[in-house]
DOLO-194695 format. One record per atom (N, C-alpha, C): x, y negated, z. Coordinates in steps of 0.001 Angstrom, whole numbers, plus 500000, padded with zeros to 6 digits. Atoms other than C-alpha are relative to their C-alpha. Layout:
! residues N
XYZ;...
***
This chain:
! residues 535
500667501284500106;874279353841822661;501039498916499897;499559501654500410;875777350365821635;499867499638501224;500083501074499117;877241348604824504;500106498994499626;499139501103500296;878776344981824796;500203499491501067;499333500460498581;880492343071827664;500571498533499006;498952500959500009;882605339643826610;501203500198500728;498385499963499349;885999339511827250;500985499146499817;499489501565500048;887439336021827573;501678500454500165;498908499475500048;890873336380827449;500930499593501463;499631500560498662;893016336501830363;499095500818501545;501215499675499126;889903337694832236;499327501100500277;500984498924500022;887554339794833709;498459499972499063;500967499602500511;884396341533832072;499099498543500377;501267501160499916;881517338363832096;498531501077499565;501126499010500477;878561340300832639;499220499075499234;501056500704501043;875500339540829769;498961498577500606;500801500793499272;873584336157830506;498582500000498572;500841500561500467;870441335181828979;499953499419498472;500215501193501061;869420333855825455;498834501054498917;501335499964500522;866302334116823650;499859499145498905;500349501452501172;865721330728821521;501552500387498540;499458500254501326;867932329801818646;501477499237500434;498617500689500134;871705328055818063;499933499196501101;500337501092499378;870352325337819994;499945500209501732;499637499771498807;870372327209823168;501217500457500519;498582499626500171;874418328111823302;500896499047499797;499536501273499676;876128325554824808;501840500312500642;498026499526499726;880405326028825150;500127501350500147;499637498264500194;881520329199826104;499138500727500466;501323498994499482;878421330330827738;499737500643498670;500361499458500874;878039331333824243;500559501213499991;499462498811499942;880167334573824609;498877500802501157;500748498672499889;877768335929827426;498737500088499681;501152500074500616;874481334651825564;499922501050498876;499724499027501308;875689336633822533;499714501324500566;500257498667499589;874835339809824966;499307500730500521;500850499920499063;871881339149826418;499288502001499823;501019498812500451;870058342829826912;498710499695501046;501816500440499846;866364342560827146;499192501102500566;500159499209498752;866182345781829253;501121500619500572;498784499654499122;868800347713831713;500429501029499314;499673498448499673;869498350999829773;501711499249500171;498241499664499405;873686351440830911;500620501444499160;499538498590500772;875663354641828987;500601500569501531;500588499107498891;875775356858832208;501282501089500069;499115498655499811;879192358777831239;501087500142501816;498927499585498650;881393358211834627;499119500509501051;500180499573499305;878565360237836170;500227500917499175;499733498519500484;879496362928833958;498682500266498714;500697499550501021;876781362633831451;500178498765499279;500379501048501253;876475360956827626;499275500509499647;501144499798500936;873528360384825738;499751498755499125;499542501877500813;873488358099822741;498325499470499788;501332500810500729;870271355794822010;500016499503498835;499553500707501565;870168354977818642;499255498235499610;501385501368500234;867271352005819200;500907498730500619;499857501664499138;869890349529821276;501019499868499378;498511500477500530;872461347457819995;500182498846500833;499983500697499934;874612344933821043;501223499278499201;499303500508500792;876883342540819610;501283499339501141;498505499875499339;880750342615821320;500893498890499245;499423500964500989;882399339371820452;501297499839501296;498600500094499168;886040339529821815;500510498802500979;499031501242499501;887541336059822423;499113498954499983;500395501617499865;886979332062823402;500038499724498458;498901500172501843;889136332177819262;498409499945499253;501017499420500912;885838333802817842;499038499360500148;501286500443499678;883121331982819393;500410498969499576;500146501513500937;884830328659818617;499945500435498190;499681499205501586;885680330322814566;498122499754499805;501295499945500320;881651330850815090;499183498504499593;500572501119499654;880962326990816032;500281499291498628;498787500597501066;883707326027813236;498721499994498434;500862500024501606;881490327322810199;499257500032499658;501862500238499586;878183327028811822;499799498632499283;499605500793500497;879301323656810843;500358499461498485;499565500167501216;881258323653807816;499110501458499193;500090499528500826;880066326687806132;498526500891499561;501418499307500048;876676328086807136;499139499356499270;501332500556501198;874905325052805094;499946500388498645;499027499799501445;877099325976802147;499105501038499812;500137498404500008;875839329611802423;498371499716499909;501608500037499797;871883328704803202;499473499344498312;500259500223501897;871615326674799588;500421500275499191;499535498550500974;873633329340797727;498770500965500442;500959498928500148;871113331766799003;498740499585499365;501543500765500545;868064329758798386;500521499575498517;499426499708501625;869487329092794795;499697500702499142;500345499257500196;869753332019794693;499046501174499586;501329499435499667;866937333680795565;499108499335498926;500274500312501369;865346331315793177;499908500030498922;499091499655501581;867354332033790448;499403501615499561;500113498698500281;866380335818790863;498387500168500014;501699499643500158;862169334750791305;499702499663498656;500673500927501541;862234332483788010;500389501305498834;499879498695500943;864027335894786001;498806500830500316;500872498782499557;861393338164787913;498688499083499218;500884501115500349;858423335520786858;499826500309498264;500587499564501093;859465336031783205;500148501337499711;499924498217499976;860254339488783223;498239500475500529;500866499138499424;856986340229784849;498359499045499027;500555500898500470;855424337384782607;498505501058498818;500569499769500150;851897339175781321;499670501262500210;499647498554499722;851919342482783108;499621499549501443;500782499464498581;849628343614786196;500718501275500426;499564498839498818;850204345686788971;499863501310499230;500697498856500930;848213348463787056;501789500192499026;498780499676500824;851090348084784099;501442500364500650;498995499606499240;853867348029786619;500194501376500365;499928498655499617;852943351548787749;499455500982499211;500236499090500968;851664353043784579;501266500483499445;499061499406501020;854942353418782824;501572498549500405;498314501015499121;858614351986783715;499975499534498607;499348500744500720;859987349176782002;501045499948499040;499174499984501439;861728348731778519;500697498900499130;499474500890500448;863615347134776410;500234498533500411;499643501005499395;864122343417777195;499267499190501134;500739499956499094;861675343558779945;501734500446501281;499051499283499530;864535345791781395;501262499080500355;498822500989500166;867471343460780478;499611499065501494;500440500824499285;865671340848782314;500165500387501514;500016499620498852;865357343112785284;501569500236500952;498660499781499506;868853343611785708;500958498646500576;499466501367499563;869535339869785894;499511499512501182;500952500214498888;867033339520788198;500848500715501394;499338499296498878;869136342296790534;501429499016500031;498713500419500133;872399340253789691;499476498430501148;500228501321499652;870422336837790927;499809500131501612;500098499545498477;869574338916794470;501673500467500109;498689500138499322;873355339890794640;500892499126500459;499636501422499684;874332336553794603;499412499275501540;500545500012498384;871948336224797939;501122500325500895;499428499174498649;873807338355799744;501827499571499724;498883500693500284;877176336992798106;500006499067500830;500285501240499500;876016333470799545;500319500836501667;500457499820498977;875112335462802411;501090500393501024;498724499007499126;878967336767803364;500539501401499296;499822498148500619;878723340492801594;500687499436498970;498858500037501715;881991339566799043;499790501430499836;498908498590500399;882827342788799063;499200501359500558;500770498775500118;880246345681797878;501042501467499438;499047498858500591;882427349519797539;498915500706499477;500425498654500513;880924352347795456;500891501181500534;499286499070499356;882378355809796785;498907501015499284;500406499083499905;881501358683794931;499093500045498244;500662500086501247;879133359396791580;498658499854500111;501886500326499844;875391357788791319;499577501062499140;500600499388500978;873411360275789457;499218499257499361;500409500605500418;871360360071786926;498079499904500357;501175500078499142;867209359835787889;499849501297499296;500503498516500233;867009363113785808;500795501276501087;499235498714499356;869718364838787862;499502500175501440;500401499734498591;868210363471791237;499248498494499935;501103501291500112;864811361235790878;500268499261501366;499825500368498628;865290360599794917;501510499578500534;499152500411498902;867702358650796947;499714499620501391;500243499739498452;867840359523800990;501031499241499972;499011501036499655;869540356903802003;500040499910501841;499358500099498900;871024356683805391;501487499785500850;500545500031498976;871842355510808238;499103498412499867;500638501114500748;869150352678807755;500087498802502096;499756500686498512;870182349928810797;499592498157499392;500109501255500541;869190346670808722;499553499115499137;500799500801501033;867266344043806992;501664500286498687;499127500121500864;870900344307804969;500247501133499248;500237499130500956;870466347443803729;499741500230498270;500471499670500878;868557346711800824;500956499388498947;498692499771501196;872018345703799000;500081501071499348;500229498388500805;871476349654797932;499432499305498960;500673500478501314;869275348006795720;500162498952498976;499298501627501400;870474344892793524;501457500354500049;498618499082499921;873726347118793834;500126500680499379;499803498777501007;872923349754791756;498453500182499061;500748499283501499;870530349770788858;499216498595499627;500578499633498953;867566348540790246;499162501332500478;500979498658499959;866097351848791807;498683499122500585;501435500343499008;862717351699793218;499775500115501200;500005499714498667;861253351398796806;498847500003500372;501860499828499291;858275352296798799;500111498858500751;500567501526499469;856581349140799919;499202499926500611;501495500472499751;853931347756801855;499257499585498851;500919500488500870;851207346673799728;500302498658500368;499540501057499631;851549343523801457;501404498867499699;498641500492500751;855194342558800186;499416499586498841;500566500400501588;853490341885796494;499632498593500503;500420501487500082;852479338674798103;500542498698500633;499572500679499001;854977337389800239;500969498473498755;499077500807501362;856568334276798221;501187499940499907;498995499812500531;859266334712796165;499885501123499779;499304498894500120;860410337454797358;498799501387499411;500708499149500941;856990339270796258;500123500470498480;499665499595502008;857663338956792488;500916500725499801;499046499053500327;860870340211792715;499774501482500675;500565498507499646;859785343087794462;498880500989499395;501219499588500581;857010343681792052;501080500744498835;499131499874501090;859975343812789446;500426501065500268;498574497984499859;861836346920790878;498392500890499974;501308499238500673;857954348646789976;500059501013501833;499860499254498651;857720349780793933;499079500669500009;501165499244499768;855567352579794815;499368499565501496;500931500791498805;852884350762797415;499422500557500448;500215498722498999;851939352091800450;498324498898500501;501000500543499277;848135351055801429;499703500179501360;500470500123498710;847557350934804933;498853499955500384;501793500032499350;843591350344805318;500021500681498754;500625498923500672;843427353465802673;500299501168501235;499841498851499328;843095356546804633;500366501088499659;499073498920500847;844446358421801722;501553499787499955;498270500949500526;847590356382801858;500812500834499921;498209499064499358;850443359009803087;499915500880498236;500822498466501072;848536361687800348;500526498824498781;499438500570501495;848659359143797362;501463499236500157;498634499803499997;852138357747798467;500509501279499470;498870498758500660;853706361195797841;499685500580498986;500611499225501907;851330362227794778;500744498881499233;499382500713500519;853148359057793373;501254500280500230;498603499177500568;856477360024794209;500170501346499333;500134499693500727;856105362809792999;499864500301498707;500137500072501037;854756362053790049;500871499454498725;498866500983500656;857535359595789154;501289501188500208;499044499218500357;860036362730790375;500408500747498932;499954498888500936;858732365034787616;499451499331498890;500101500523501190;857825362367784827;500908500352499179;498800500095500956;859365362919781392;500489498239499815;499714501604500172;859268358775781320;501583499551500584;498805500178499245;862419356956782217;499932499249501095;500075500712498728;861691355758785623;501157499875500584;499405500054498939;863919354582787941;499875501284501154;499841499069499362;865475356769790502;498906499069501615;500452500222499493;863385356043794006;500757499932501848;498730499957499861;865203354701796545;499126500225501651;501155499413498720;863295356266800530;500894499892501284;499463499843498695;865134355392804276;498959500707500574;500966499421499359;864239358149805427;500171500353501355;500386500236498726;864671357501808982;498900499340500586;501343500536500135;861780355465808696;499755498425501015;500400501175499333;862921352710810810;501761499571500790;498702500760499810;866288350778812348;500664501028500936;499646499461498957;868823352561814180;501384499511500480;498412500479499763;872528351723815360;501112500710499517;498834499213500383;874629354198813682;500297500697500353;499077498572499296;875614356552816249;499338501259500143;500676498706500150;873404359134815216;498847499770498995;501367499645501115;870577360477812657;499175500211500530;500983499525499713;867413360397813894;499308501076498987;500906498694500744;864651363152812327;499587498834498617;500357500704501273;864293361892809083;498123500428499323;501490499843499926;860340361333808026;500454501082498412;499769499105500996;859544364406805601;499405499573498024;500604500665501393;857973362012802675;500939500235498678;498935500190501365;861320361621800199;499787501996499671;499512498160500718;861311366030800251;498838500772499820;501283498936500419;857645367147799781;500106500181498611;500368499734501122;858347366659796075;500905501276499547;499549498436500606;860469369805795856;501113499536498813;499056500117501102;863178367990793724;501519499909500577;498668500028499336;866949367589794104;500077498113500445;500004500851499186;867713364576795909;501536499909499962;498412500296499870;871277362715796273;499605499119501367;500142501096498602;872029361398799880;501071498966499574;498845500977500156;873726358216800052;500314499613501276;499222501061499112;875576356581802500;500357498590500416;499646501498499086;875678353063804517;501152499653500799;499706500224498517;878396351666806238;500715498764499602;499502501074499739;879728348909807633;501369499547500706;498374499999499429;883774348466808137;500313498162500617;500069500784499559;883451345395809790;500636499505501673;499514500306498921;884994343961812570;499355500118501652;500834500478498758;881815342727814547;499322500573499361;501536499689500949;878258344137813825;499330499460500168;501026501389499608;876437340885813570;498402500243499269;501126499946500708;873228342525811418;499372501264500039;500948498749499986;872412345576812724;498564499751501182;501386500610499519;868510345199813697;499024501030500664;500678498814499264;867203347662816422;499245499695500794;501854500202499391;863757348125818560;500948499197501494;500010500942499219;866075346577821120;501355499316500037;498749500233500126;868994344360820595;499829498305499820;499803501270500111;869639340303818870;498514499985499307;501035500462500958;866571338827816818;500537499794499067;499702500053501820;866564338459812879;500770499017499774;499981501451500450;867197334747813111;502067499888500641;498291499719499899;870825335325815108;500219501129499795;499272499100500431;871870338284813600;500199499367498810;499601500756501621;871751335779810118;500748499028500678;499021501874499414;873231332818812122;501615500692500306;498594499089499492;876112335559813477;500783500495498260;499666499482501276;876549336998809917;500239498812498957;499892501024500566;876544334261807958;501493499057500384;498536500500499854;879577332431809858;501051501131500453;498903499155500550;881556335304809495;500708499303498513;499100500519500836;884350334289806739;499182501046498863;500595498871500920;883180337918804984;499490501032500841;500637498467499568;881344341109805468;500243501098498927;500082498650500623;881920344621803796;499074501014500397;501044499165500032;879453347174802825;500521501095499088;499604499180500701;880298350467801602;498653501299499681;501012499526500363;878043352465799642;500367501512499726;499866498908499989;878810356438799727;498989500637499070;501317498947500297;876710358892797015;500720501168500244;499902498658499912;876830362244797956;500060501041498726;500192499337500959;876934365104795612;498486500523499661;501377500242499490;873320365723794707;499702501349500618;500525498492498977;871014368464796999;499302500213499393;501235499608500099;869392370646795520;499121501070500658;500644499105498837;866775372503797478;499673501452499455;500445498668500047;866549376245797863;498659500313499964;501367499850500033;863101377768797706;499251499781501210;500332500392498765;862719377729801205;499817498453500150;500447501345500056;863005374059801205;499365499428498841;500558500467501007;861110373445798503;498562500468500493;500581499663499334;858783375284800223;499437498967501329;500210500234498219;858923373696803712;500905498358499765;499007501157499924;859934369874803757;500741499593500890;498953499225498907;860787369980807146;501174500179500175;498999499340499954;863225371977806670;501202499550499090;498862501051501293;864843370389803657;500364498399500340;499954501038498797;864560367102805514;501215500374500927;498897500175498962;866759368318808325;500988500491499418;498549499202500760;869467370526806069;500208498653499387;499706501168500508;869685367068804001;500490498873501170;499647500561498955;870205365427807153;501286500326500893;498758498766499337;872984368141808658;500957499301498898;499193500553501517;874865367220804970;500707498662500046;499795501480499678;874527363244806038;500751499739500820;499016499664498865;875795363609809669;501172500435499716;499273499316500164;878342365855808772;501518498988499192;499714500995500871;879403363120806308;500648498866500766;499727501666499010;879280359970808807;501162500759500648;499235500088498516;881107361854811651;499034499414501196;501106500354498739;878130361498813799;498797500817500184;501473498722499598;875285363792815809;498861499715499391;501188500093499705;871962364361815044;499207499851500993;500970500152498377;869158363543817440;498717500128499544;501219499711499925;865779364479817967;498797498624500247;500757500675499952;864828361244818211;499524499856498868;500640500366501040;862344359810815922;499529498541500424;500785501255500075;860240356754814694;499209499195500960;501168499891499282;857405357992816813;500848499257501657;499316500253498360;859922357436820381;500041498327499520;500590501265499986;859895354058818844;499283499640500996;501344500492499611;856393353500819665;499724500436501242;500177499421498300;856463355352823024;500926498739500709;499148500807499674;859216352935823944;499529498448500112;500788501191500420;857015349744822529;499343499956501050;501397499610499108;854015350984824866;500560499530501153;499375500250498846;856649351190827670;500237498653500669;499729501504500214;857722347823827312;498578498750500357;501192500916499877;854283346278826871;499514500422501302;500520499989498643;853299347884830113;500675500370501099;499585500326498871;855881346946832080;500521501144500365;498999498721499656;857446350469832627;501443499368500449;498836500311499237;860605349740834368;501335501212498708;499241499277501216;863719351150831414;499245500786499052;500981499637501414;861658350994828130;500734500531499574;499833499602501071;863993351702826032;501269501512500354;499910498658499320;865231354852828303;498832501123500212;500871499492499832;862060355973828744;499579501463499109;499966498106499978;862096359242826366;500625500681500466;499066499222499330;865053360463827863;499694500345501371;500162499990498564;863806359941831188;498642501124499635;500869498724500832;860594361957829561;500497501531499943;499180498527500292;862747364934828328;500751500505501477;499363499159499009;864393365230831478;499228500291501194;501368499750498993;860927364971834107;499590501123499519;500471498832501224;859964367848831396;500899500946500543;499375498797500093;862657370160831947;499841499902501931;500193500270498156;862253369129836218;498499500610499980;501285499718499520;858619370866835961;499588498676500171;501211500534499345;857188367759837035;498634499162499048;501235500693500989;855217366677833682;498457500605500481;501507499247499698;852543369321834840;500124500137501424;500102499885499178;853054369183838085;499506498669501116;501006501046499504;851317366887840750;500615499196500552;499470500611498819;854251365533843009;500225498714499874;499820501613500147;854394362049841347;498227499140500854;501649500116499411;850430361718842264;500064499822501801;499989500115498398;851228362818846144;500722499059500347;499515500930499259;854081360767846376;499187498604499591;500615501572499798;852020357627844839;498748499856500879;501745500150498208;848881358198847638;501480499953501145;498697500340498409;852038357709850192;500968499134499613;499154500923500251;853870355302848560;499910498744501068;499705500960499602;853338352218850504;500222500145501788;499020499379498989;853934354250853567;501759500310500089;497940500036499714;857397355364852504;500699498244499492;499588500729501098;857902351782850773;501254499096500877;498854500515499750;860733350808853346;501132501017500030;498396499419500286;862682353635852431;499535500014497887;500211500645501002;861848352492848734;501047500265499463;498582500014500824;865657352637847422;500447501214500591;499310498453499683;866713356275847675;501181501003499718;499065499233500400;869554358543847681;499761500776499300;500375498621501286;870342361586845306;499829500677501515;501159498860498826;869119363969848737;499009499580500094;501155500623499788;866350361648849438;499303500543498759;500721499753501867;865330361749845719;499325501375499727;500095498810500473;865775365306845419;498707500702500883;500818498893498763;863853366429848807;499082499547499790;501143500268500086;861070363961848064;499198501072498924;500497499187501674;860283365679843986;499875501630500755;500037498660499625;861161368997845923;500888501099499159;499890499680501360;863447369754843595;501731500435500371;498654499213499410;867295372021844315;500934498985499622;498878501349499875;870296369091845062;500898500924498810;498513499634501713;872352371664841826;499279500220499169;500629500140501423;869705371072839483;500610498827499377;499509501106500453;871964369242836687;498780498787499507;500848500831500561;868638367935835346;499453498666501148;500501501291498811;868080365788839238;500975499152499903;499308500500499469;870972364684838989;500172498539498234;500544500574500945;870647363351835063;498901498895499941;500893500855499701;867533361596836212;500125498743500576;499688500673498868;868618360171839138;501251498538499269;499482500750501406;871449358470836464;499314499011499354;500909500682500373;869055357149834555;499402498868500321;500298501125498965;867259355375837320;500578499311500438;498737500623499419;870460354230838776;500512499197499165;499300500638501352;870923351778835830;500814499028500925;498569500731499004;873392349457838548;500919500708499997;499233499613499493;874934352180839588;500344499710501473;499926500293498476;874279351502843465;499886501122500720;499850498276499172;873860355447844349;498661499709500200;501387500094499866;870325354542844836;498812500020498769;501029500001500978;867275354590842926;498338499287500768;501396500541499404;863561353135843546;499372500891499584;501113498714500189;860937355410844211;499261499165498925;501435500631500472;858197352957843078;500561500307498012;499540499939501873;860366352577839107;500283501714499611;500278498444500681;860259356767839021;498615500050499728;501788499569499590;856482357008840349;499489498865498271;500525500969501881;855795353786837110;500553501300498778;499662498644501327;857862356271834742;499644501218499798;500884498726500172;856671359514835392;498773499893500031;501576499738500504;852927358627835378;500036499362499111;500243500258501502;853637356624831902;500173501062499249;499270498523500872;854982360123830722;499229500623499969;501202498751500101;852167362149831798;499069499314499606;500917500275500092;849793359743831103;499915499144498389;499355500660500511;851324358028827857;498395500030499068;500989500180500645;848390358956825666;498456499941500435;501525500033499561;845332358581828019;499721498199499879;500742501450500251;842967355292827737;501331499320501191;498815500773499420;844859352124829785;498995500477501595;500621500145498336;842126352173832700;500425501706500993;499509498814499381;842814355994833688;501628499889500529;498358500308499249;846632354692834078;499739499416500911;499514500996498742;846019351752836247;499465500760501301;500435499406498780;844009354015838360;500787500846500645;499160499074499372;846532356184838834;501227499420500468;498910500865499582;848848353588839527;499243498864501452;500693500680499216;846396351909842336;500782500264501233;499959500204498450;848091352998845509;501328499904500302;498699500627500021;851436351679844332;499814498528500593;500406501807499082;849709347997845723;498833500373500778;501182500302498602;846798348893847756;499694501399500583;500646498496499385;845811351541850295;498944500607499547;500966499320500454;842828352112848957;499513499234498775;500723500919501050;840683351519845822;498750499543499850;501584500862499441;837593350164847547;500767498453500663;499685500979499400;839365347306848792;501885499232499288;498604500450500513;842464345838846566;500004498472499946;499544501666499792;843605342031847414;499895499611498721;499694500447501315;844175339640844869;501365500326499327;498577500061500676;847781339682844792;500168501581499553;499765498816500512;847651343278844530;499520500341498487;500823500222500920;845162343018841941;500260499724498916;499193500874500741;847127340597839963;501217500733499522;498635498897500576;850145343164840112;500003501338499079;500562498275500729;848398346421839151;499684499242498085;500222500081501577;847020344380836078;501182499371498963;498996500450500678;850491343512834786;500303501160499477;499724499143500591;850574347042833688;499020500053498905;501010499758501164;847467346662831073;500500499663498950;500002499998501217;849470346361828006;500132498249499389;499822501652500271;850044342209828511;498691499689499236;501284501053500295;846690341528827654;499419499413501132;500576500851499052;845927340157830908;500895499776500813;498948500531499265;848164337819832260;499535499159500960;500366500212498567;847945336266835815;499255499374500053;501301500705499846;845908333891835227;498660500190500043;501353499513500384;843080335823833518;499889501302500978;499691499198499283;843913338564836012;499044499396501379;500198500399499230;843287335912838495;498532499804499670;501234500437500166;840140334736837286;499379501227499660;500868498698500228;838721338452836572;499954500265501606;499659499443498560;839422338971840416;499253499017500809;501063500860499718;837324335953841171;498439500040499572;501273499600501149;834327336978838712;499610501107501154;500702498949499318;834009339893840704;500083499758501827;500105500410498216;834556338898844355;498892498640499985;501125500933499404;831448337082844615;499331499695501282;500077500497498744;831380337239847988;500728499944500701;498748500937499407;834443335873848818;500641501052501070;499638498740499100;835483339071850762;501384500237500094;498381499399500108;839224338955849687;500501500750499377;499377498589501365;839036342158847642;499194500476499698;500775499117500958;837536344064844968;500297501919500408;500203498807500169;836706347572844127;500297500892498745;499274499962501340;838706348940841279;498751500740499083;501567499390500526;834911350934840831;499105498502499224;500231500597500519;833977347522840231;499996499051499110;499018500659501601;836315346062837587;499542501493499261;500697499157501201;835237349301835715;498678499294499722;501813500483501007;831889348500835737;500214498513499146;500271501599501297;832090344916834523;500525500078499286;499931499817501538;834324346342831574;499173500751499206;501072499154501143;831844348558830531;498878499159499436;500843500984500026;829373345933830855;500760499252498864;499523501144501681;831763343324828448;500814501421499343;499200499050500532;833110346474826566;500702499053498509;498955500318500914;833710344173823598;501096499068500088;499053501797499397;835767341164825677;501602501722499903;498994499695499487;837859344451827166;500201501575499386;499858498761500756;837916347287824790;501342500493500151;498535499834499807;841711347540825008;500409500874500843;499995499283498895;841361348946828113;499603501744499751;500900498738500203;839282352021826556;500303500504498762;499083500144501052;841809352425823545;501037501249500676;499473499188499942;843557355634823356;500433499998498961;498884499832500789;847161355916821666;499601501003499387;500367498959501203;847038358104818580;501245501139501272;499593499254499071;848425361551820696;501866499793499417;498982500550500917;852226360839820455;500918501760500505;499533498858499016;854403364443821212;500216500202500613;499139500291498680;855920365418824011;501317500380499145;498305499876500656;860117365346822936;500314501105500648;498778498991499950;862608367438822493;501128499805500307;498842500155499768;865932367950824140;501064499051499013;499319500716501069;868171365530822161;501219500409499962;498093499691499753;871831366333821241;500695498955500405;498944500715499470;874310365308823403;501292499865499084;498898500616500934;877513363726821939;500974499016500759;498601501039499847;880991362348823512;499879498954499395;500053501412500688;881002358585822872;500986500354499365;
***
């Protein structure tokens, strides 16, 4: 995983402070530990003897007092320079797309690729988006290696995909094509030109969508027409570099050869890599941008072509194309996926204590027996009994779960939890994580119930404040206030406390105010061991 620390010179480590808002909140040198804020605790865990990389966190490691002023310097002088070169820009490349696309529907766009001075046009159009990213800092685009041609390999797997900056692959080399939202066709500007590279569009409220997505690639793999090659991240979503997640199997159901390409970034700082937890869009462009320059190097592979077996099994051709990539970077594979995303999201929204730890902590409750086993349940009916020994040792820990002090997997856990590093851990932030794990895909109300005797002895009688606490786990749709005032609705006789029997009933009663509650996650897997990997 992507750390970062500041390191003022002269000095000790400045642990990460705070920052959220925009330029405007980064005031003198506080700007070195704003630049690091992390927005949950995970820690890399090796001086207990274990590594495990996250690919979802980044942060951004800015050395010196030198750099942060250098930052202030051209925030100044050079970032305006750079904002109306892009917009220019960008301009320059909608008014070519505009006539290039000048009497020609969607329909024509995806009947048959573009010709003659339709074509021309299109290429200027990619030259008018390189100039963006010119404006934008990227002097200096490398080629490495031989592009094929779309007959030798219709598909480009492109990886490691960590960035809105990525899509330099594309006004870089041809233009290939890209799978789209449907939604992009309308965004301004930048819709037209995206209409121009003839994208294969992904419907979302079709329920055929995935099915006619890949009958369209497809179809464009094995056309005699001259289509563009098709250009598919098939990680399917942002990561940090230090590993390949499971690549989604869409780019290899068509059974064709495929060229992987390569991303990287020889850069000093990594001011634009954009992960499920790290800077926002708006300063990772404000960071990138007053950089002097940025380099991007573009790697093609030799192309893959798939054996029968993978032609067969995408799967499988998916991960051998992936082995090829890795192998390439100098970096592990991992079992993570897209999907741990969204387990991670969930976490987050309901308050789970280390979201963006939370599969790992998963995979390793899993191999501890205790996913199917009951002892998180007993210890939360006794929780507010033990809750002044609350911060626990690795024996404590171990004897509570029941679980042998030379199991490496207690001791892995226990890690985890220990994101300080105080030798301690909190019962209550295991008992929240292991019943989000076992319970990850049941409705929200079956969680909070099982989370009830983390604040109240019983669930005929729960206070307000307790009340108020338990519902900070529903997924942030009910925040204290409305928490408060649902806890008043039902204490109509001023008694002090409710009946968690009777907040059910009155959602069933408003089922359409509190449906949310009665909303079950699409089933998400349970994970797999991930590969470990020496930082």
């Amino acid at each position: 995983m992507t750390t970062s620390t500041i390191k003022p010179t002269g000095g000790e480590e400045v642990p990460p402070a705070g920052v959220v808002g925009g330029v405007g909140d980064i005031a003198g040198v506080g700007v070195a530990a704003s630049l690091t804020k992390r927005d949950s605790e995970e820690d890399t865990w090796a001086s207990k003897g274990y590594n495990y990389i996250n690919p979802f966190v980044h942060r951004i490691e800015i050395d010196s007092h030198i750099e942060v002023a250098k930052i202030y310097v051209l925030t100044v002088l050079l970032l305006p320079i750079r904002v109306v070169g892009c917009v220019l820009s960008l301009i320059s490349a909608w008014m070519f797309a505009c006539i290039g696309l000048y009497g020609m529907t969607l329909d024509d766009l995806k009947a048959k690729p573009l010709t003659g001075w339709r074509k021309q046009v299109q290429c200027m159009t990619a030259c008018g988006m390189r100039m963006v990213y010119t404006f934008g800092s990227f002097h200096y685009v490398t080629m490495k290696g031989r592009a094929a041609t779309a007959k030798e390999a219709p598909i480009l797997v492109v990886a490691p995909h960590s960035s809105y900056v990525d899509s330099i692959l594309v006004v870089a080399s041809g233009p290939p094509s890209i799978v789209a939202k449907r939604e992009t066709a309308d965004i301004p500007l930048l819709g037209k030109i995206i209409n121009y590279a003839q994208p294969i569009y992904v419907q979302r409220e079709d329920p055929n969508s995935r099915q006619n997505t890949i009958r369209d690639i497809v179809d464009r793999a094995r056309s005699a027409d001259d289509w563009p090659q098709v250009v598919i991240f098939a990680e399917g979503t942002c990561t940090n570099r230090t590993a390949l997640i499971k690549f989604k199997p869409g780019a290899f159901y068509p059974g064709v050869p495929v060229q992987p390409v390569l991303l990287k970034y020889p850069n000093k700082y990594d001011t634009f890599t954009w992960t499920w937890d790290g800077p926002g869009v708006l300063r990772l462009l404000w960071l990138t941008m007053t950089q002097f320059y940025n380099r991007c190097e573009i790697e093609y592979l030799p192309v893959y072509t798939p054996s029968e077996d993978e032609v067969a099994d995408a799967n499988l051709y998916a991960n051998n194309v992936r082995e090829v990539m890795a192998k390439a970077l100098g970096v592990p594979t991992s079992d993570y996926s897209f999907e741990d995303v969204i387990v991670m999201s969930r976490a987050r929204d309901m308050k789970i204590p280390f979201p963006g730890d939370i599969v790992e902590i998963e995979r390793t409750i899993e191999k501890l027996g205790l996913i199917e086993s009951q002892r998180d349940a007993e210890l939360c009916k006794g929780f507010l009994r033990l809750s002044n020994t609350d911060r626990l040792d690795i024996i404590t820990f171990g004897e509570l779960l029941q679980v042998d002090l030379k199991n490496t997997n207690l001791h892995k856990l226990f890690a985890l939890l220990d994101h300080r590093r105080a030798g301690t851990v909190s019962l209550k932030s295991f008992l929240l994580c292991s019943l989000f794990c076992k319970l990850k895909n049941s409705d929200l109300l079956t969680f909070l119930r099982a989370l009830i005797h983390l604040y109240s002895e019983s669930s005929q009688q729960i206070d307000r404040e307790s009340f108020v606490r338990l519902m900070r786990h529903a997924g942030g749709k009910l925040n204290e206030q409305k928490a408060q005032a649902l806890f008043y609705a039902l204490d109509t006789d001023n008694l002090g406390y409710i009946s968690f029997d009777s907040f059910v009933e009155l959602t069933e009663k408003q089922k359409s105010s509190y449906k949310f509650l009665y909303h079950k996650s699409e089933h998400i897997r349970r994970p797999k061991a991930v590969t470990t990997a020496e930082n």
